[in-house]
Every structure is written in C-alpha cells, then in structure tokens.
C-alpha positions as CSV (number, residue, x, y, z in Angstrom):
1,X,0.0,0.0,0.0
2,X,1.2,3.4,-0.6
3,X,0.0,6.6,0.6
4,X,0.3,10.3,-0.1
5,X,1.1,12.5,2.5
6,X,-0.8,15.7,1.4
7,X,-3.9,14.6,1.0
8,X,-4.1,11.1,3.1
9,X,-5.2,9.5,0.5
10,X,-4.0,5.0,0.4
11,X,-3.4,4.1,-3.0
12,X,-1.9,0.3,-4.5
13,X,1.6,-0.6,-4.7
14,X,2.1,0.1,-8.7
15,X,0.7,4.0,-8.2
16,X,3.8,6.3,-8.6
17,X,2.3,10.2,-7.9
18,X,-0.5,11.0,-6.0
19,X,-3.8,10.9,-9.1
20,X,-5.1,14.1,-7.0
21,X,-2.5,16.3,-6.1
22,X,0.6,14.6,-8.2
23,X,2.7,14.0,-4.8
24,X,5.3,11.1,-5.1
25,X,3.6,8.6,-3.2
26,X,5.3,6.9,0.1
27,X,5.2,2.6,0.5
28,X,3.9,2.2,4.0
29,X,3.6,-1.2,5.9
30,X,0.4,-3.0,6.6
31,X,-1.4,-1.7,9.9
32,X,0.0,-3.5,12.8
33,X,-3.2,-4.1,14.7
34,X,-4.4,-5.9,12.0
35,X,-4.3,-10.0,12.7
36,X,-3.9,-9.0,16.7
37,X,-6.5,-10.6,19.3
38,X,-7.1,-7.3,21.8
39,X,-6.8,-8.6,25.0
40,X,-7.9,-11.7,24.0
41,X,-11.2,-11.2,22.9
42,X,-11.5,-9.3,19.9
43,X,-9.6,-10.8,16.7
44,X,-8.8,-7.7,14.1
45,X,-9.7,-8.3,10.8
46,X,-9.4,-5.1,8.4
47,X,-9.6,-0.9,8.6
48,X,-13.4,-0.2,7.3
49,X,-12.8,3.9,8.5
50,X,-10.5,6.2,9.7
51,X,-11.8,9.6,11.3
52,X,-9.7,12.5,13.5
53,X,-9.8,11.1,16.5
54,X,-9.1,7.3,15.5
55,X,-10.0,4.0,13.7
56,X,-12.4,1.6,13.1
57,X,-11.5,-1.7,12.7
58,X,-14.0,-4.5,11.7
59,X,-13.0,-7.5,13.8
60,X,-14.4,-10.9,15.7
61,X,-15.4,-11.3,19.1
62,X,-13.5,-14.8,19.8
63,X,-15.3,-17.4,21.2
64,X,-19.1,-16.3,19.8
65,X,-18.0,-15.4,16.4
66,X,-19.8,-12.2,16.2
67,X,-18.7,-9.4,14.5
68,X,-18.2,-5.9,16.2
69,X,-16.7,-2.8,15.6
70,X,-13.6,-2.2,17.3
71,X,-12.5,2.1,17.3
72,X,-9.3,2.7,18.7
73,X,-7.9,6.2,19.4
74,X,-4.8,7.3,17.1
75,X,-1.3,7.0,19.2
76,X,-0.4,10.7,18.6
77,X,-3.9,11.3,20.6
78,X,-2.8,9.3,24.2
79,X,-0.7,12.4,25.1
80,X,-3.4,14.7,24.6
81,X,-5.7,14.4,27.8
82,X,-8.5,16.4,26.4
83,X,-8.4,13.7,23.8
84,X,-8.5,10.9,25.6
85,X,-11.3,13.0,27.6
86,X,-13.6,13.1,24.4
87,X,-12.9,9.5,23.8
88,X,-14.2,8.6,27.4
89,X,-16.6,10.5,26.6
90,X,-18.2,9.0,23.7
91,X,-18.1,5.4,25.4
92,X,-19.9,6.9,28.3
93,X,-22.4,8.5,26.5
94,X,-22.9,5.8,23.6
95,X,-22.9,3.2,27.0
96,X,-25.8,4.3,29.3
97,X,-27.9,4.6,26.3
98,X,-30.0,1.5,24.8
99,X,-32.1,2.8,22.0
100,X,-33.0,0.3,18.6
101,X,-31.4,3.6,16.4
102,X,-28.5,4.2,18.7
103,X,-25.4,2.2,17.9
104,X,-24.5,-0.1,20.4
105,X,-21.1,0.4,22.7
106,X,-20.6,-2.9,24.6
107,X,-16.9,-2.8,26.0
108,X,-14.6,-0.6,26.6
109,X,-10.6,-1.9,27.1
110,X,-6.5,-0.6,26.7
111,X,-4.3,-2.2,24.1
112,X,-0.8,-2.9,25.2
113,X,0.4,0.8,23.6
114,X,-1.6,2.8,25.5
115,X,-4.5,3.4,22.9
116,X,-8.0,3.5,24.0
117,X,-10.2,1.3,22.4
118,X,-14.2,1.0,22.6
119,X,-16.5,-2.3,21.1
120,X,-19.7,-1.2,19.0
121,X,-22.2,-3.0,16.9
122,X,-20.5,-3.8,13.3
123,X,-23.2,-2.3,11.1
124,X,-23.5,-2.9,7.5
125,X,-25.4,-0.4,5.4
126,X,-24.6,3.2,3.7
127,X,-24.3,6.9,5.2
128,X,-27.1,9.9,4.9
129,X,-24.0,11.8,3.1
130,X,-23.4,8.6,0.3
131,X,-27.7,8.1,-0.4
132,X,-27.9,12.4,-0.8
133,X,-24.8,12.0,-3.5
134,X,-27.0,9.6,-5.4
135,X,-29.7,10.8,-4.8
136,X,-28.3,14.8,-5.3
137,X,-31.1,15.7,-3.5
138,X,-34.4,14.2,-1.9
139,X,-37.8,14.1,-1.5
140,X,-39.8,14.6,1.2
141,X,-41.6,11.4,1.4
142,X,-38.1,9.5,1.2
143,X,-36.6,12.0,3.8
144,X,-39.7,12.1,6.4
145,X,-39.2,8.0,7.6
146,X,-35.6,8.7,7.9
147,X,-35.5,11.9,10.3
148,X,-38.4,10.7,12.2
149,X,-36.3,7.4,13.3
150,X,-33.1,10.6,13.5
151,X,-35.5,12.3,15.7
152,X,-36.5,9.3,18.2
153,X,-32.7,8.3,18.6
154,X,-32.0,12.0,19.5
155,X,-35.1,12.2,22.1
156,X,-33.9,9.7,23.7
157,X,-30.7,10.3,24.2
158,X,-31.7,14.0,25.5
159,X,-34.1,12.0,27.7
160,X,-31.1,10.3,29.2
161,X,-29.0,13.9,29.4
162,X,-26.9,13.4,26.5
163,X,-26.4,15.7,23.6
164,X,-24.7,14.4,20.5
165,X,-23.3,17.4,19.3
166,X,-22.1,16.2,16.2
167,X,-25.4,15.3,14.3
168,X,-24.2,15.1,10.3
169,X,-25.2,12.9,7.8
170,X,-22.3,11.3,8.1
171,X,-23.5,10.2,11.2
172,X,-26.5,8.6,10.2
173,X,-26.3,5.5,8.9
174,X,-29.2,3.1,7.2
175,X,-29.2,-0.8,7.5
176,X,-31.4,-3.4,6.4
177,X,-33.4,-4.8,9.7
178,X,-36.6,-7.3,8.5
179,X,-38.7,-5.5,6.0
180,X,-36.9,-2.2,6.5
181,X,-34.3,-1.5,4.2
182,X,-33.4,1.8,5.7
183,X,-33.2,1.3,9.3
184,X,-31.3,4.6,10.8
185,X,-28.7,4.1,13.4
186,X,-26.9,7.2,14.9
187,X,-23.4,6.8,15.4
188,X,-20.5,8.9,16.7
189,X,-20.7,10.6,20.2
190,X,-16.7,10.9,20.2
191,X,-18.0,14.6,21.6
192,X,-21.2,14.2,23.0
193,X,-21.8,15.9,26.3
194,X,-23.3,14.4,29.4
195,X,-25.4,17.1,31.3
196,X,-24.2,16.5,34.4
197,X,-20.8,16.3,34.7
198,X,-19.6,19.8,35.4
199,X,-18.9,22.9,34.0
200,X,-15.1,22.7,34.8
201,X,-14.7,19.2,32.8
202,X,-16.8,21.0,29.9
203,X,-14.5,23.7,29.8
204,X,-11.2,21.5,29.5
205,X,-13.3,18.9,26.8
206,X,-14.0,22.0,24.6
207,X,-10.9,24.8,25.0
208,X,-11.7,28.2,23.6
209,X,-9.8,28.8,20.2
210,X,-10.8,24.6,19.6
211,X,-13.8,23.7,17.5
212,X,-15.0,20.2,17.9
213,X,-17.6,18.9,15.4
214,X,-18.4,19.5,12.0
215,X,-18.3,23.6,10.9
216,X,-21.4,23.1,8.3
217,X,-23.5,21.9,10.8
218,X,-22.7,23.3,14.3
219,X,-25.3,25.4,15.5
220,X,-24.3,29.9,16.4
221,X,-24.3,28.9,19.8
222,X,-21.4,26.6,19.8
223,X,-19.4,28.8,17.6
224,X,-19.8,31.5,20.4
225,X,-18.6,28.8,23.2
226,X,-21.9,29.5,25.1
227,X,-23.4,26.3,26.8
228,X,-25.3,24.2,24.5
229,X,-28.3,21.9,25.1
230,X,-30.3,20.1,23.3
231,X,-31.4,22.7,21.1
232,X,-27.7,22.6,19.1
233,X,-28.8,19.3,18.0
234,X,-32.0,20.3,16.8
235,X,-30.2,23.1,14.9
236,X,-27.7,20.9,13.3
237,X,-30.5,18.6,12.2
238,X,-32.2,21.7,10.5
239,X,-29.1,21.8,8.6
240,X,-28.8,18.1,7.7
241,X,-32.5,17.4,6.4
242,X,-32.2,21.2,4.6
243,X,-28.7,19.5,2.9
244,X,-30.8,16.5,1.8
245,X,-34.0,17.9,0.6
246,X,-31.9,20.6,-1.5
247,X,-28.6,18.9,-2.2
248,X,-26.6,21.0,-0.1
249,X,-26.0,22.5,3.0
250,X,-27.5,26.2,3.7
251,X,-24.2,27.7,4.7
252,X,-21.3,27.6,2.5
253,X,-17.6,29.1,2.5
254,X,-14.5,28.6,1.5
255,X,-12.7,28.8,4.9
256,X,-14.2,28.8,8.5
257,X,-14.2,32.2,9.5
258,X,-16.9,33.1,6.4
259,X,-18.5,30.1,7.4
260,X,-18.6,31.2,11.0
261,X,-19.8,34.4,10.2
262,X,-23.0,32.7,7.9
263,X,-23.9,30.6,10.8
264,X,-24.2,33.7,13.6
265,X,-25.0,36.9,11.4
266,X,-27.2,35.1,8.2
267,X,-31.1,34.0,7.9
268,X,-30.7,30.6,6.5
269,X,-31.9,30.5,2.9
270,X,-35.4,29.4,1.7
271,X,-35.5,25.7,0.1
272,X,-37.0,27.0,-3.1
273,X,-34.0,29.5,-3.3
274,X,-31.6,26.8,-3.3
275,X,-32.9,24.2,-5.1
276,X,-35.9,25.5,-7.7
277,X,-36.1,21.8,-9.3
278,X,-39.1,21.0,-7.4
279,X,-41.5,22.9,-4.8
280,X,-41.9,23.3,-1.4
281,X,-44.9,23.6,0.7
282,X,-45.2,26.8,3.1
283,X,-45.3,24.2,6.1
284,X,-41.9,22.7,5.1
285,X,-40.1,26.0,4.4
286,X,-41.7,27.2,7.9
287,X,-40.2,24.1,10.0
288,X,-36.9,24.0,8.2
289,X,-36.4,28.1,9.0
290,X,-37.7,27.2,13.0
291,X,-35.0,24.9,13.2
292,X,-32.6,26.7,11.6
293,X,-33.2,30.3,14.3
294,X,-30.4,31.8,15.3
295,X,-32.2,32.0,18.7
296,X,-32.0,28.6,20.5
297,X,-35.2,29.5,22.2
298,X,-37.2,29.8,18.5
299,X,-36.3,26.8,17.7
300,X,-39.0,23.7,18.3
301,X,-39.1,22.5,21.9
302,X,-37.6,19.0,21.7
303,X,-36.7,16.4,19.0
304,X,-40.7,15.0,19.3
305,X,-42.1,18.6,18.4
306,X,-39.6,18.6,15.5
307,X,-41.0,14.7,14.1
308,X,-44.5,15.6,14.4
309,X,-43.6,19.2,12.4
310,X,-42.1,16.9,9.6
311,X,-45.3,14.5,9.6
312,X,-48.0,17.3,9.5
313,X,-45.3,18.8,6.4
314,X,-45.5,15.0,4.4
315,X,-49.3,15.2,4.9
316,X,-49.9,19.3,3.7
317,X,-47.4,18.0,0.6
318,X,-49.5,15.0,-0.3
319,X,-52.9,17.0,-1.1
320,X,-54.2,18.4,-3.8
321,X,-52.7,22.2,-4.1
322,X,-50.5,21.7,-0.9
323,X,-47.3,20.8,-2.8
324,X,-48.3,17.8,-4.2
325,X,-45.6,18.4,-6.5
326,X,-43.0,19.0,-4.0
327,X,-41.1,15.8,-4.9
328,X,-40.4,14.2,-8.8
329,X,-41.2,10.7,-7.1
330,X,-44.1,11.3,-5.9
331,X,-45.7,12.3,-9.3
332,X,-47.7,9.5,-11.3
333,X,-47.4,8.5,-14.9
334,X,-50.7,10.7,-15.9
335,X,-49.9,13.7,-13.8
336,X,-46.2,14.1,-15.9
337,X,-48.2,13.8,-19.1
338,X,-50.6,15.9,-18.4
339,X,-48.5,18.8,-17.7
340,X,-46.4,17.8,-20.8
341,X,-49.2,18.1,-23.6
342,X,-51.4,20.5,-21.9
343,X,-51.4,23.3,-19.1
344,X,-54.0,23.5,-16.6
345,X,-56.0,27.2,-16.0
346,X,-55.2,28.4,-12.1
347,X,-58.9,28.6,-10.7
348,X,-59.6,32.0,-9.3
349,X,-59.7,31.7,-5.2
350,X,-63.7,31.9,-5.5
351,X,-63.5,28.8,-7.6
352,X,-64.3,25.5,-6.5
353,X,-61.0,23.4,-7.2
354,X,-62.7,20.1,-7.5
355,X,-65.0,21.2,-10.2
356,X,-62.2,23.1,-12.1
357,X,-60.6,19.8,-11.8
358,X,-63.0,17.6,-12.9
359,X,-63.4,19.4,-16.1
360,X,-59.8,19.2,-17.1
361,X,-60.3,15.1,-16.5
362,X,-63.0,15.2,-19.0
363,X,-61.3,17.6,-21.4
364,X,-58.2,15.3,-21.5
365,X,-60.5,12.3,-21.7
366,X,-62.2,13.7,-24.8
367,X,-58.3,14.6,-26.6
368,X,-57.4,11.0,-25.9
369,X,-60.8,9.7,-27.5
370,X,-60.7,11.9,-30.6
371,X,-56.9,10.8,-31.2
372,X,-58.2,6.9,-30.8
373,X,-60.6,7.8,-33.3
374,X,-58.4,9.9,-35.7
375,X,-56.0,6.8,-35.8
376,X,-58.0,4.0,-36.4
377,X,-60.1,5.9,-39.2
378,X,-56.4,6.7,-40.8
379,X,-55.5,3.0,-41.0
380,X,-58.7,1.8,-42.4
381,X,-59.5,1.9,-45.9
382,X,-57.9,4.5,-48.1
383,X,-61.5,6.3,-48.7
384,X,-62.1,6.7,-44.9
385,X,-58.5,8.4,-44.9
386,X,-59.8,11.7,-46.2
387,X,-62.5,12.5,-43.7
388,X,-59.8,11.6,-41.2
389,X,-58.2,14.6,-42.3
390,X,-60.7,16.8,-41.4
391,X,-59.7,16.3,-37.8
392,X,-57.5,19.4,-35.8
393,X,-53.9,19.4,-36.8
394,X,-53.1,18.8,-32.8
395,X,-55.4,15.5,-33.1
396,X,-53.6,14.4,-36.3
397,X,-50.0,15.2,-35.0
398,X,-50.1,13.1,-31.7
399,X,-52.0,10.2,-33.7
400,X,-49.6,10.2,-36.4
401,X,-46.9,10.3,-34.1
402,X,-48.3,7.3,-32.7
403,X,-48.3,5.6,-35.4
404,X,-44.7,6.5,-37.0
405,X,-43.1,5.4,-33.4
406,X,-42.4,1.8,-33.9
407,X,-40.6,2.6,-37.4
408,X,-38.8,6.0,-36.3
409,X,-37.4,3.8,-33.0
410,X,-36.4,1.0,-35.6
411,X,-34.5,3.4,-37.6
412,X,-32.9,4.9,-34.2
413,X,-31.8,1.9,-33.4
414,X,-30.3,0.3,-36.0
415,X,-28.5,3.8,-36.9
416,X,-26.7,3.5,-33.1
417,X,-25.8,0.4,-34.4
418,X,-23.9,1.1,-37.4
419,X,-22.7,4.0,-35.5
420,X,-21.1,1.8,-32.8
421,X,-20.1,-0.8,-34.8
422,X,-18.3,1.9,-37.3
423,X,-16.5,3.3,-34.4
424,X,-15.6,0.3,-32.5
425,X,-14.2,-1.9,-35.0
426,X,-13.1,0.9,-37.4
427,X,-14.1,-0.7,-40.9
428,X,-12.5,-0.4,-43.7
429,X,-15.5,1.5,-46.1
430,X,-15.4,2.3,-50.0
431,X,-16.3,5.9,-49.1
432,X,-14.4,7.2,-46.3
433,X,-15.1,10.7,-47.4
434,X,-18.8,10.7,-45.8
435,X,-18.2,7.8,-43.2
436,X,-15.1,9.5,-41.8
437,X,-17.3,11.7,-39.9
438,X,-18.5,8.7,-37.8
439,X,-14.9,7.5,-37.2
440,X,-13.2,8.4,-33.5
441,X,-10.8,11.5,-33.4
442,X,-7.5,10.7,-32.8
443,X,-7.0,14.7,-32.2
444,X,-6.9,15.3,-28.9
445,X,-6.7,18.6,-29.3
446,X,-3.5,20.1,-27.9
447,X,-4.1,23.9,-27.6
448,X,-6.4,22.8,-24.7
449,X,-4.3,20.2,-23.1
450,X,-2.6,21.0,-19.8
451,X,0.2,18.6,-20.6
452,X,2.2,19.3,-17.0
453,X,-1.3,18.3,-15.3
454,X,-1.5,15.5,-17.0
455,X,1.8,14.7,-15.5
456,X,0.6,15.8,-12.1
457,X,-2.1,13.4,-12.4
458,X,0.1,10.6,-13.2
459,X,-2.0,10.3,-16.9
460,X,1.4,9.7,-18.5
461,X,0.2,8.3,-21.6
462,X,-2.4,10.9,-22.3
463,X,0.6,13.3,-22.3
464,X,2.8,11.3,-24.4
465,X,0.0,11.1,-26.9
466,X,-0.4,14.8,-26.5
467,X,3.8,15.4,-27.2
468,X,3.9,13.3,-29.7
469,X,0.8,15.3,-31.7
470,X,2.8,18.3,-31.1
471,X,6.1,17.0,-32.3
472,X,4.1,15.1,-35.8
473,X,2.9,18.7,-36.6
474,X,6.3,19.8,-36.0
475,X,5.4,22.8,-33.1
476,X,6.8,20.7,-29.9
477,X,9.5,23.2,-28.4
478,X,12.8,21.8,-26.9
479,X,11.2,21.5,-23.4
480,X,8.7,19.9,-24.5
481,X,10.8,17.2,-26.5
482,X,12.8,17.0,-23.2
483,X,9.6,16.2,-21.0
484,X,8.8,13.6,-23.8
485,X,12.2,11.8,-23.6
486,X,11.5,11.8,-19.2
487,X,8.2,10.4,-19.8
488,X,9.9,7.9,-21.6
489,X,12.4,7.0,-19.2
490,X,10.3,6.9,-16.3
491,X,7.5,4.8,-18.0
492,X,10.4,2.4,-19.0
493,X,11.6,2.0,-15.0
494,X,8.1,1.3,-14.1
495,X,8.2,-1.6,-16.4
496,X,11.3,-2.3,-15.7
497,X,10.0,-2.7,-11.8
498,X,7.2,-5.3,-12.9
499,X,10.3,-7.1,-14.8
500,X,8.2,-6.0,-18.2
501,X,11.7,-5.8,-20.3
502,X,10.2,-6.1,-23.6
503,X,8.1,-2.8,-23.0
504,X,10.8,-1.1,-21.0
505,X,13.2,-1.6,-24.2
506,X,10.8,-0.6,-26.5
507,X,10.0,2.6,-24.5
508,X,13.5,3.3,-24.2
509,X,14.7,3.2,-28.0
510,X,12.0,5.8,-28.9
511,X,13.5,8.2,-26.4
512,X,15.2,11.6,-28.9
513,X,18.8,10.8,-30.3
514,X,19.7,14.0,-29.7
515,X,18.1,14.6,-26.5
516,X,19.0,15.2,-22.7
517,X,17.8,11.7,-22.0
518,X,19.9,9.7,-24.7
519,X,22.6,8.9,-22.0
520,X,20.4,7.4,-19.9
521,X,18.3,5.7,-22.2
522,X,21.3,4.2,-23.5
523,X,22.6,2.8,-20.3
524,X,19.0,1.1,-19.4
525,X,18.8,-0.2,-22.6
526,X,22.2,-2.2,-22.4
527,X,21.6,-3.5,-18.6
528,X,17.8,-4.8,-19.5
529,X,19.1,-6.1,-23.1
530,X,20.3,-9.4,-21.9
531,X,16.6,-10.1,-20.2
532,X,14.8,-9.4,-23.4
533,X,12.9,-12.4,-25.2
C-alpha cells in the first residue's frame, strides 16, 4: 500500500504520484493491529474507517464469532488528555444509552500501547451523506421516515442527558433490519456531552480557540462557546435534512471564519431559493427556518415537536394544491403527461377546485378519444382516410406520431448500431469521405491540453499522446521534446520494476537521439538487453 502524504489518500503498490494532487507517493507497511486478538477477545480483521480522532476496525469477538466494531484512538492522541477526555466521553455516552437507532457500545478496554479502544455493533449499510450524493437531492416522502427514526434516537438520548453534538449525515447511517431497508442508526458521540458532569470538565473537553464537530453543521451557539443543550442538536438537524432535501447544506464558505460568520449573522436560505427543481410547501419551508433560528429559544421545543412538524409537512405535501408536486417521485405517470401536452388554468380563489378539476379530466378524456378515433379511421380503408383529415392538426399530429413510433425507433436503433459498430471496429469502407465523420478522433486537441497536469495526475500516456501530436505537426518546443524523452524513461523503469523488459526496451529506444535523456536511455537499454525475449 502506498499513501500520499498531502492529502491522506491509500493508493496500490504500482501508483507512482498521487492521481489528485501529483505527490510522489510513500510505501507504507500494513497496519500493525491488524491480525492482533485485543486482550484476548477481539480478533482484528481489516480498517473499514479512519476519522480525527481514530480507527475503526472490523474485527471478531472470539469465542461467539460475532462481529463488532472495534475504534481505537490514534497514538499521537494518548498524550493529549482532552483527547482521551472526548474518547471517554463517547463510550460513556454511547454506553448508558439502549435505543434500537442508537449504535450499540458494549466494551470498553486498553491495548498494550496505550490506545484506548471501545466495542460497537459492526453495522452494515450506507451513510445519509453517500444516499444524498445519489440521490443529489431528496424528497420529502423518502426524507420524512428517515429523520423521524433521527428524531426518536436523538429524544432519547436527550431524555437520558446526552447531547450528541455532532449530528451530520455522516452520522446517520441506514441498514437493512426485517422489511426495513433503511433502518437509521446514529453513530458517533466521540463529543457528545453528558449534562451533568460539570462545567469545569466541559471547559477543559471544549478549550476556547478549539472547535470540535463539524463547521457546516454546528449550530451559532457553539461557535460562540456558550453552553449548549439540546437545542444545538436540533439546529444541526435543521441543517442536515435542509442538505438533503436541497442537495446542499444552507451555509457555505470557503474557509471557517466566512462560514462562521454565515452561521451567527445570516437567515438561513429558503429551500426554493436553493434548489428551484421542485417545490416546497409553506409548512416545510416554515419548519426548516424554525429549526434553523439563530435564537435557541425559537427553535421547536424538543426532538418529538420537530417529528411531528415533519409529519404534519408529508401530509400538507400530499394533497391536492399543498405541494403535491414538492417531490419528482411522488408524481404518477398521468400527472407528468398531463402537464407535458397541456397546461392547466389556475382557478380563481372563489372557484371551487374540485370542479375546475374535474373538467380538465373530462377535457383530457375527450383529446385522448378523438386521437383513438383519428388513428383507427387513418388505417382503415384508403376512402375513410380523407374525412380523417378533417380532424384538428393537434389531433392528427399526436396520432400520427403514434403511429410512425415503432418505425422511427427501428431506424434509431439500428443507426446506433452502425454507428457503434463503425467506431468500434473501425471498418475499412469504400467511401471514407462521408463515413469519416462517424470515425473516432485521434486529435486530442492540444491547444487545450494542460500537458504538466496531465503529469501531475500521473496520466502519463495521455501526455505522451499529446507530445507526440505536437512534435508530428512539428510545433513541440525543446522542453517539451525533453519532457517527452523523461516520460519515456520513467514509463520504461516502471516496467522495468514489474520485470516488463520487452516494453521497457521498446520505450527506451523511442527516447530523442539527440536529446537530454539519450545517455540514460542508452545505459538502461544495455543492462535490460540481456533479459529481453
């Protein structure tokens, strides 16, 4: 394993630079826990995450065979007592809870170095954070069963005197359990705080100038270094369901102190202003703006207030004119076409909706007839044809359309075919003139190329290919001949390292005659010679 020491990033053994950043890469060893039985009772099996304050190994409770989750505090951390303070911490406040969407903590122990270790449930499932990338953003019927079971978790463990502090949705995580394919389980209280251990052990666990947490989401209060309560968590699981209804989070910045500034001094944006794909009922965009107050007292009372907000919001967006179309899922087949081939009057406020309604059905019903009927009298005989032409043009175009489909998708088809099998297989045709069109470019178009990221990137043969374009149409400079040969050369050792000689010699002999490489090249080529087939 290799591993780049700018950005942290683990790479395999035949990377060279760093894909993101271009960094030489670094050949580490394999973790040392891994294979060791802690204390005798939990076997380490592999590293499944890595966080700030340690690692999470998956491993197996000896004896029973099942498998946990073992997280055990980095080594650079044991000298820190306010880190090992906040690691206490979260096994003290993950322990005296027992909630069916709380993860588990079930042991706590020492390994021989000194590192703190705690014993969790092993779950298997994805993160809030990965289903919102998929998703880019969601709807409220999806969201709804997800916070509430967020909101239960957090109740109870405010019932119990614990905040989490850290609510994120990286921190929520869904598993299959029975039916339920999301079942939520909050994890992380590395920095949750107990209510009643006192003020003195909050001030060393949280030293002024230190920001534990996750910026996006902390609530104003906490970036002031007042006392927080519950009401931080409700705050930061304003922010969280306002990420994954819109697609991001309401407060954005490229370094903390803007970001700071947005969380204490800034109203939080409306949903519709951040994400105008889809609408938002008045009762959502209400509950998301409580949530979000900068006043801790405005915000709702307790986690129970903010479930039953969410519920009354799915039922205002599931009737008719209340935002029914606050969510692409939740529209049916009829309602998209509907609004494709026709648009609907707004009734005036003295209007009764469900007549207004009921009208458009019937007007719909009587387009869809009169197409039926315009086809079918178009196929029959050829005299019936002409009366079918007396029909409105918008009649006639659907119902043609209708019946041209199954030829025009034929022709669609079988052109992507020809296409793909022109490009593909690159066939020799009789008239290249028009087919050349079809063919794949081999220009890739140099005046835009950024050859040195390429290098960066370690895309060494996308940069070769762009020298070599340059130096066929005779406008590669010196430097960039040189940069050519040392592509060259260091493609060749590569080989050379996986004992490919044949490619490494090959490589080698098309490095410039009259370059700064040629001495080089020269001297690789005669040791590998003798191991050439």
């Amino acid at each position: 394993m290799k591993l780049c020491f700018r950005c942290n990033a683990e790479f395999g053994d035949e990377e060279v630079l760093c894909p993101k950043d271009g960094t030489r890469l670094v050949l580490v060893g394999q973790d040392p826990l891994i294979g060791q039985v802690l204390e005798g009772r939990y076997r380490v099996e592999e590293v499944v995450g890595k966080g700030a304050m340690g690692v999470v190994y998956r491993a197996t409770q000896e004896f029973i065979g099942r498998k946990v989750a073992v997280k055990v505090m980095h080594s650079f951390h044991v000298a820190d007592k306010d880190a090992l303070k906040r690691f206490h911490q979260e096994a003290k406040a993950a322990s005296r809870l027992n909630h069916p969407h709380i993860v588990s903590v079930f042991d706590y122990g020492v390994i021989p170095g000194g590192q703190p270790y705690i014993v969790m449930d092993f779950l298997r499932g994805v993160t809030l954070t990965k289903l919102i990338k998929e998703r880019r953003f969601m709807g409220l019927a999806e969201a709804e069963p997800i916070f509430r079971q967020v909101c239960d978790a957090l109740e109870e463990a405010h019932r119990q005197g614990v905040i989490h502090r850290d609510v994120k949705p990286e921190n929520i995580v869904l598993t299959e359990r029975g039916q339920d394919k999301r079942f939520v389980q909050v994890v992380d209280f590395g920095i949750a705080k107990i209510v009643e251990i006192n003020s003195e052990t909050l001030t060393n666990l949280t030293k002024p100038g230190t920001i534990c947490g996750s910026p996006t989401y902390m609530s104003p209060e906490r970036f002031e270094g007042r006392a927080v309560d519950h009401h931080s968590d409700i705050y930061s699981l304003g922010v969280t369901l306002f990420e994954a209804l819109t697609g991001r989070a309401p407060f954005l910045s490229s370094n903390l102190q803007g970001l700071m500034s947005l969380h204490l001094t800034q109203p939080a944006p409306s949903l519709a202003s951040v994400n105008s794909e889809i609408g938002y009922s008045p009762r959502l965009e209400k509950l998301v703006a409580k949530a979000l107050a900068k006043d801790p007292n405005l915000r709702q009372r307790n986690m129970a207030e903010f479930a039953s907000e969410l519920k009354q919001a799915l039922k205002e967006t599931s009737e008719p004119g209340g935002g029914a179309h606050n969510s692409f899922a939740n529209l049916s087949l009829s309602t998209i076409t509907s609004n494709v081939f026709s648009t609907v009057s707004q009734p005036a406020a003295s209007e009764d909706v469900a007549k207004v309604f009921s009208e458009h059905v019937k007007d719909q019903a009587e387009k869809v007839k009169q197409r039926e009927e315009w086809r079918q009298s178009f196929q029959a005989a050829p005299k019936a044809r002409s009366s079918a032409w007396r029909a409105p043009l918008s009649v006639r175009l659907v119902a043609l359309l209708q019946i041209s489909f199954p030829y025009i998708a034929t022709i669609l088809i079988i052109g992507a075919l020809a296409v793909y099998t022109i490009r593909e297989k690159k066939l020799d045709l009789p008239n290249k003139s028009f087919w050349q069109q079809f063919l794949p470019r081999q220009d890739l178009g140099i005046g835009a190329v950024d050859t040195q990221k390429l290098i960066n990137q370690g895309k060494w043969g996308e940069a070769i290919a762009a020298f070599e374009q340059k130096r066929a149409r005779g406008s590669a400079s010196k430097a960039d001949l040189d940069e050519l040969d040392r592509l060259y050369v260091r493609l060749a050792k590569r080989e050379i390292s996986s004992k490919h000689y044949d490619k490494a010699y090959a490589l080698l002999g098309k490095v410039s005659a009259g370059g700064s490489q040629v001495n080089r090249a020269k001297s690789l080529r005669r040791r590998i010679k003798p191991l050439v087939k």
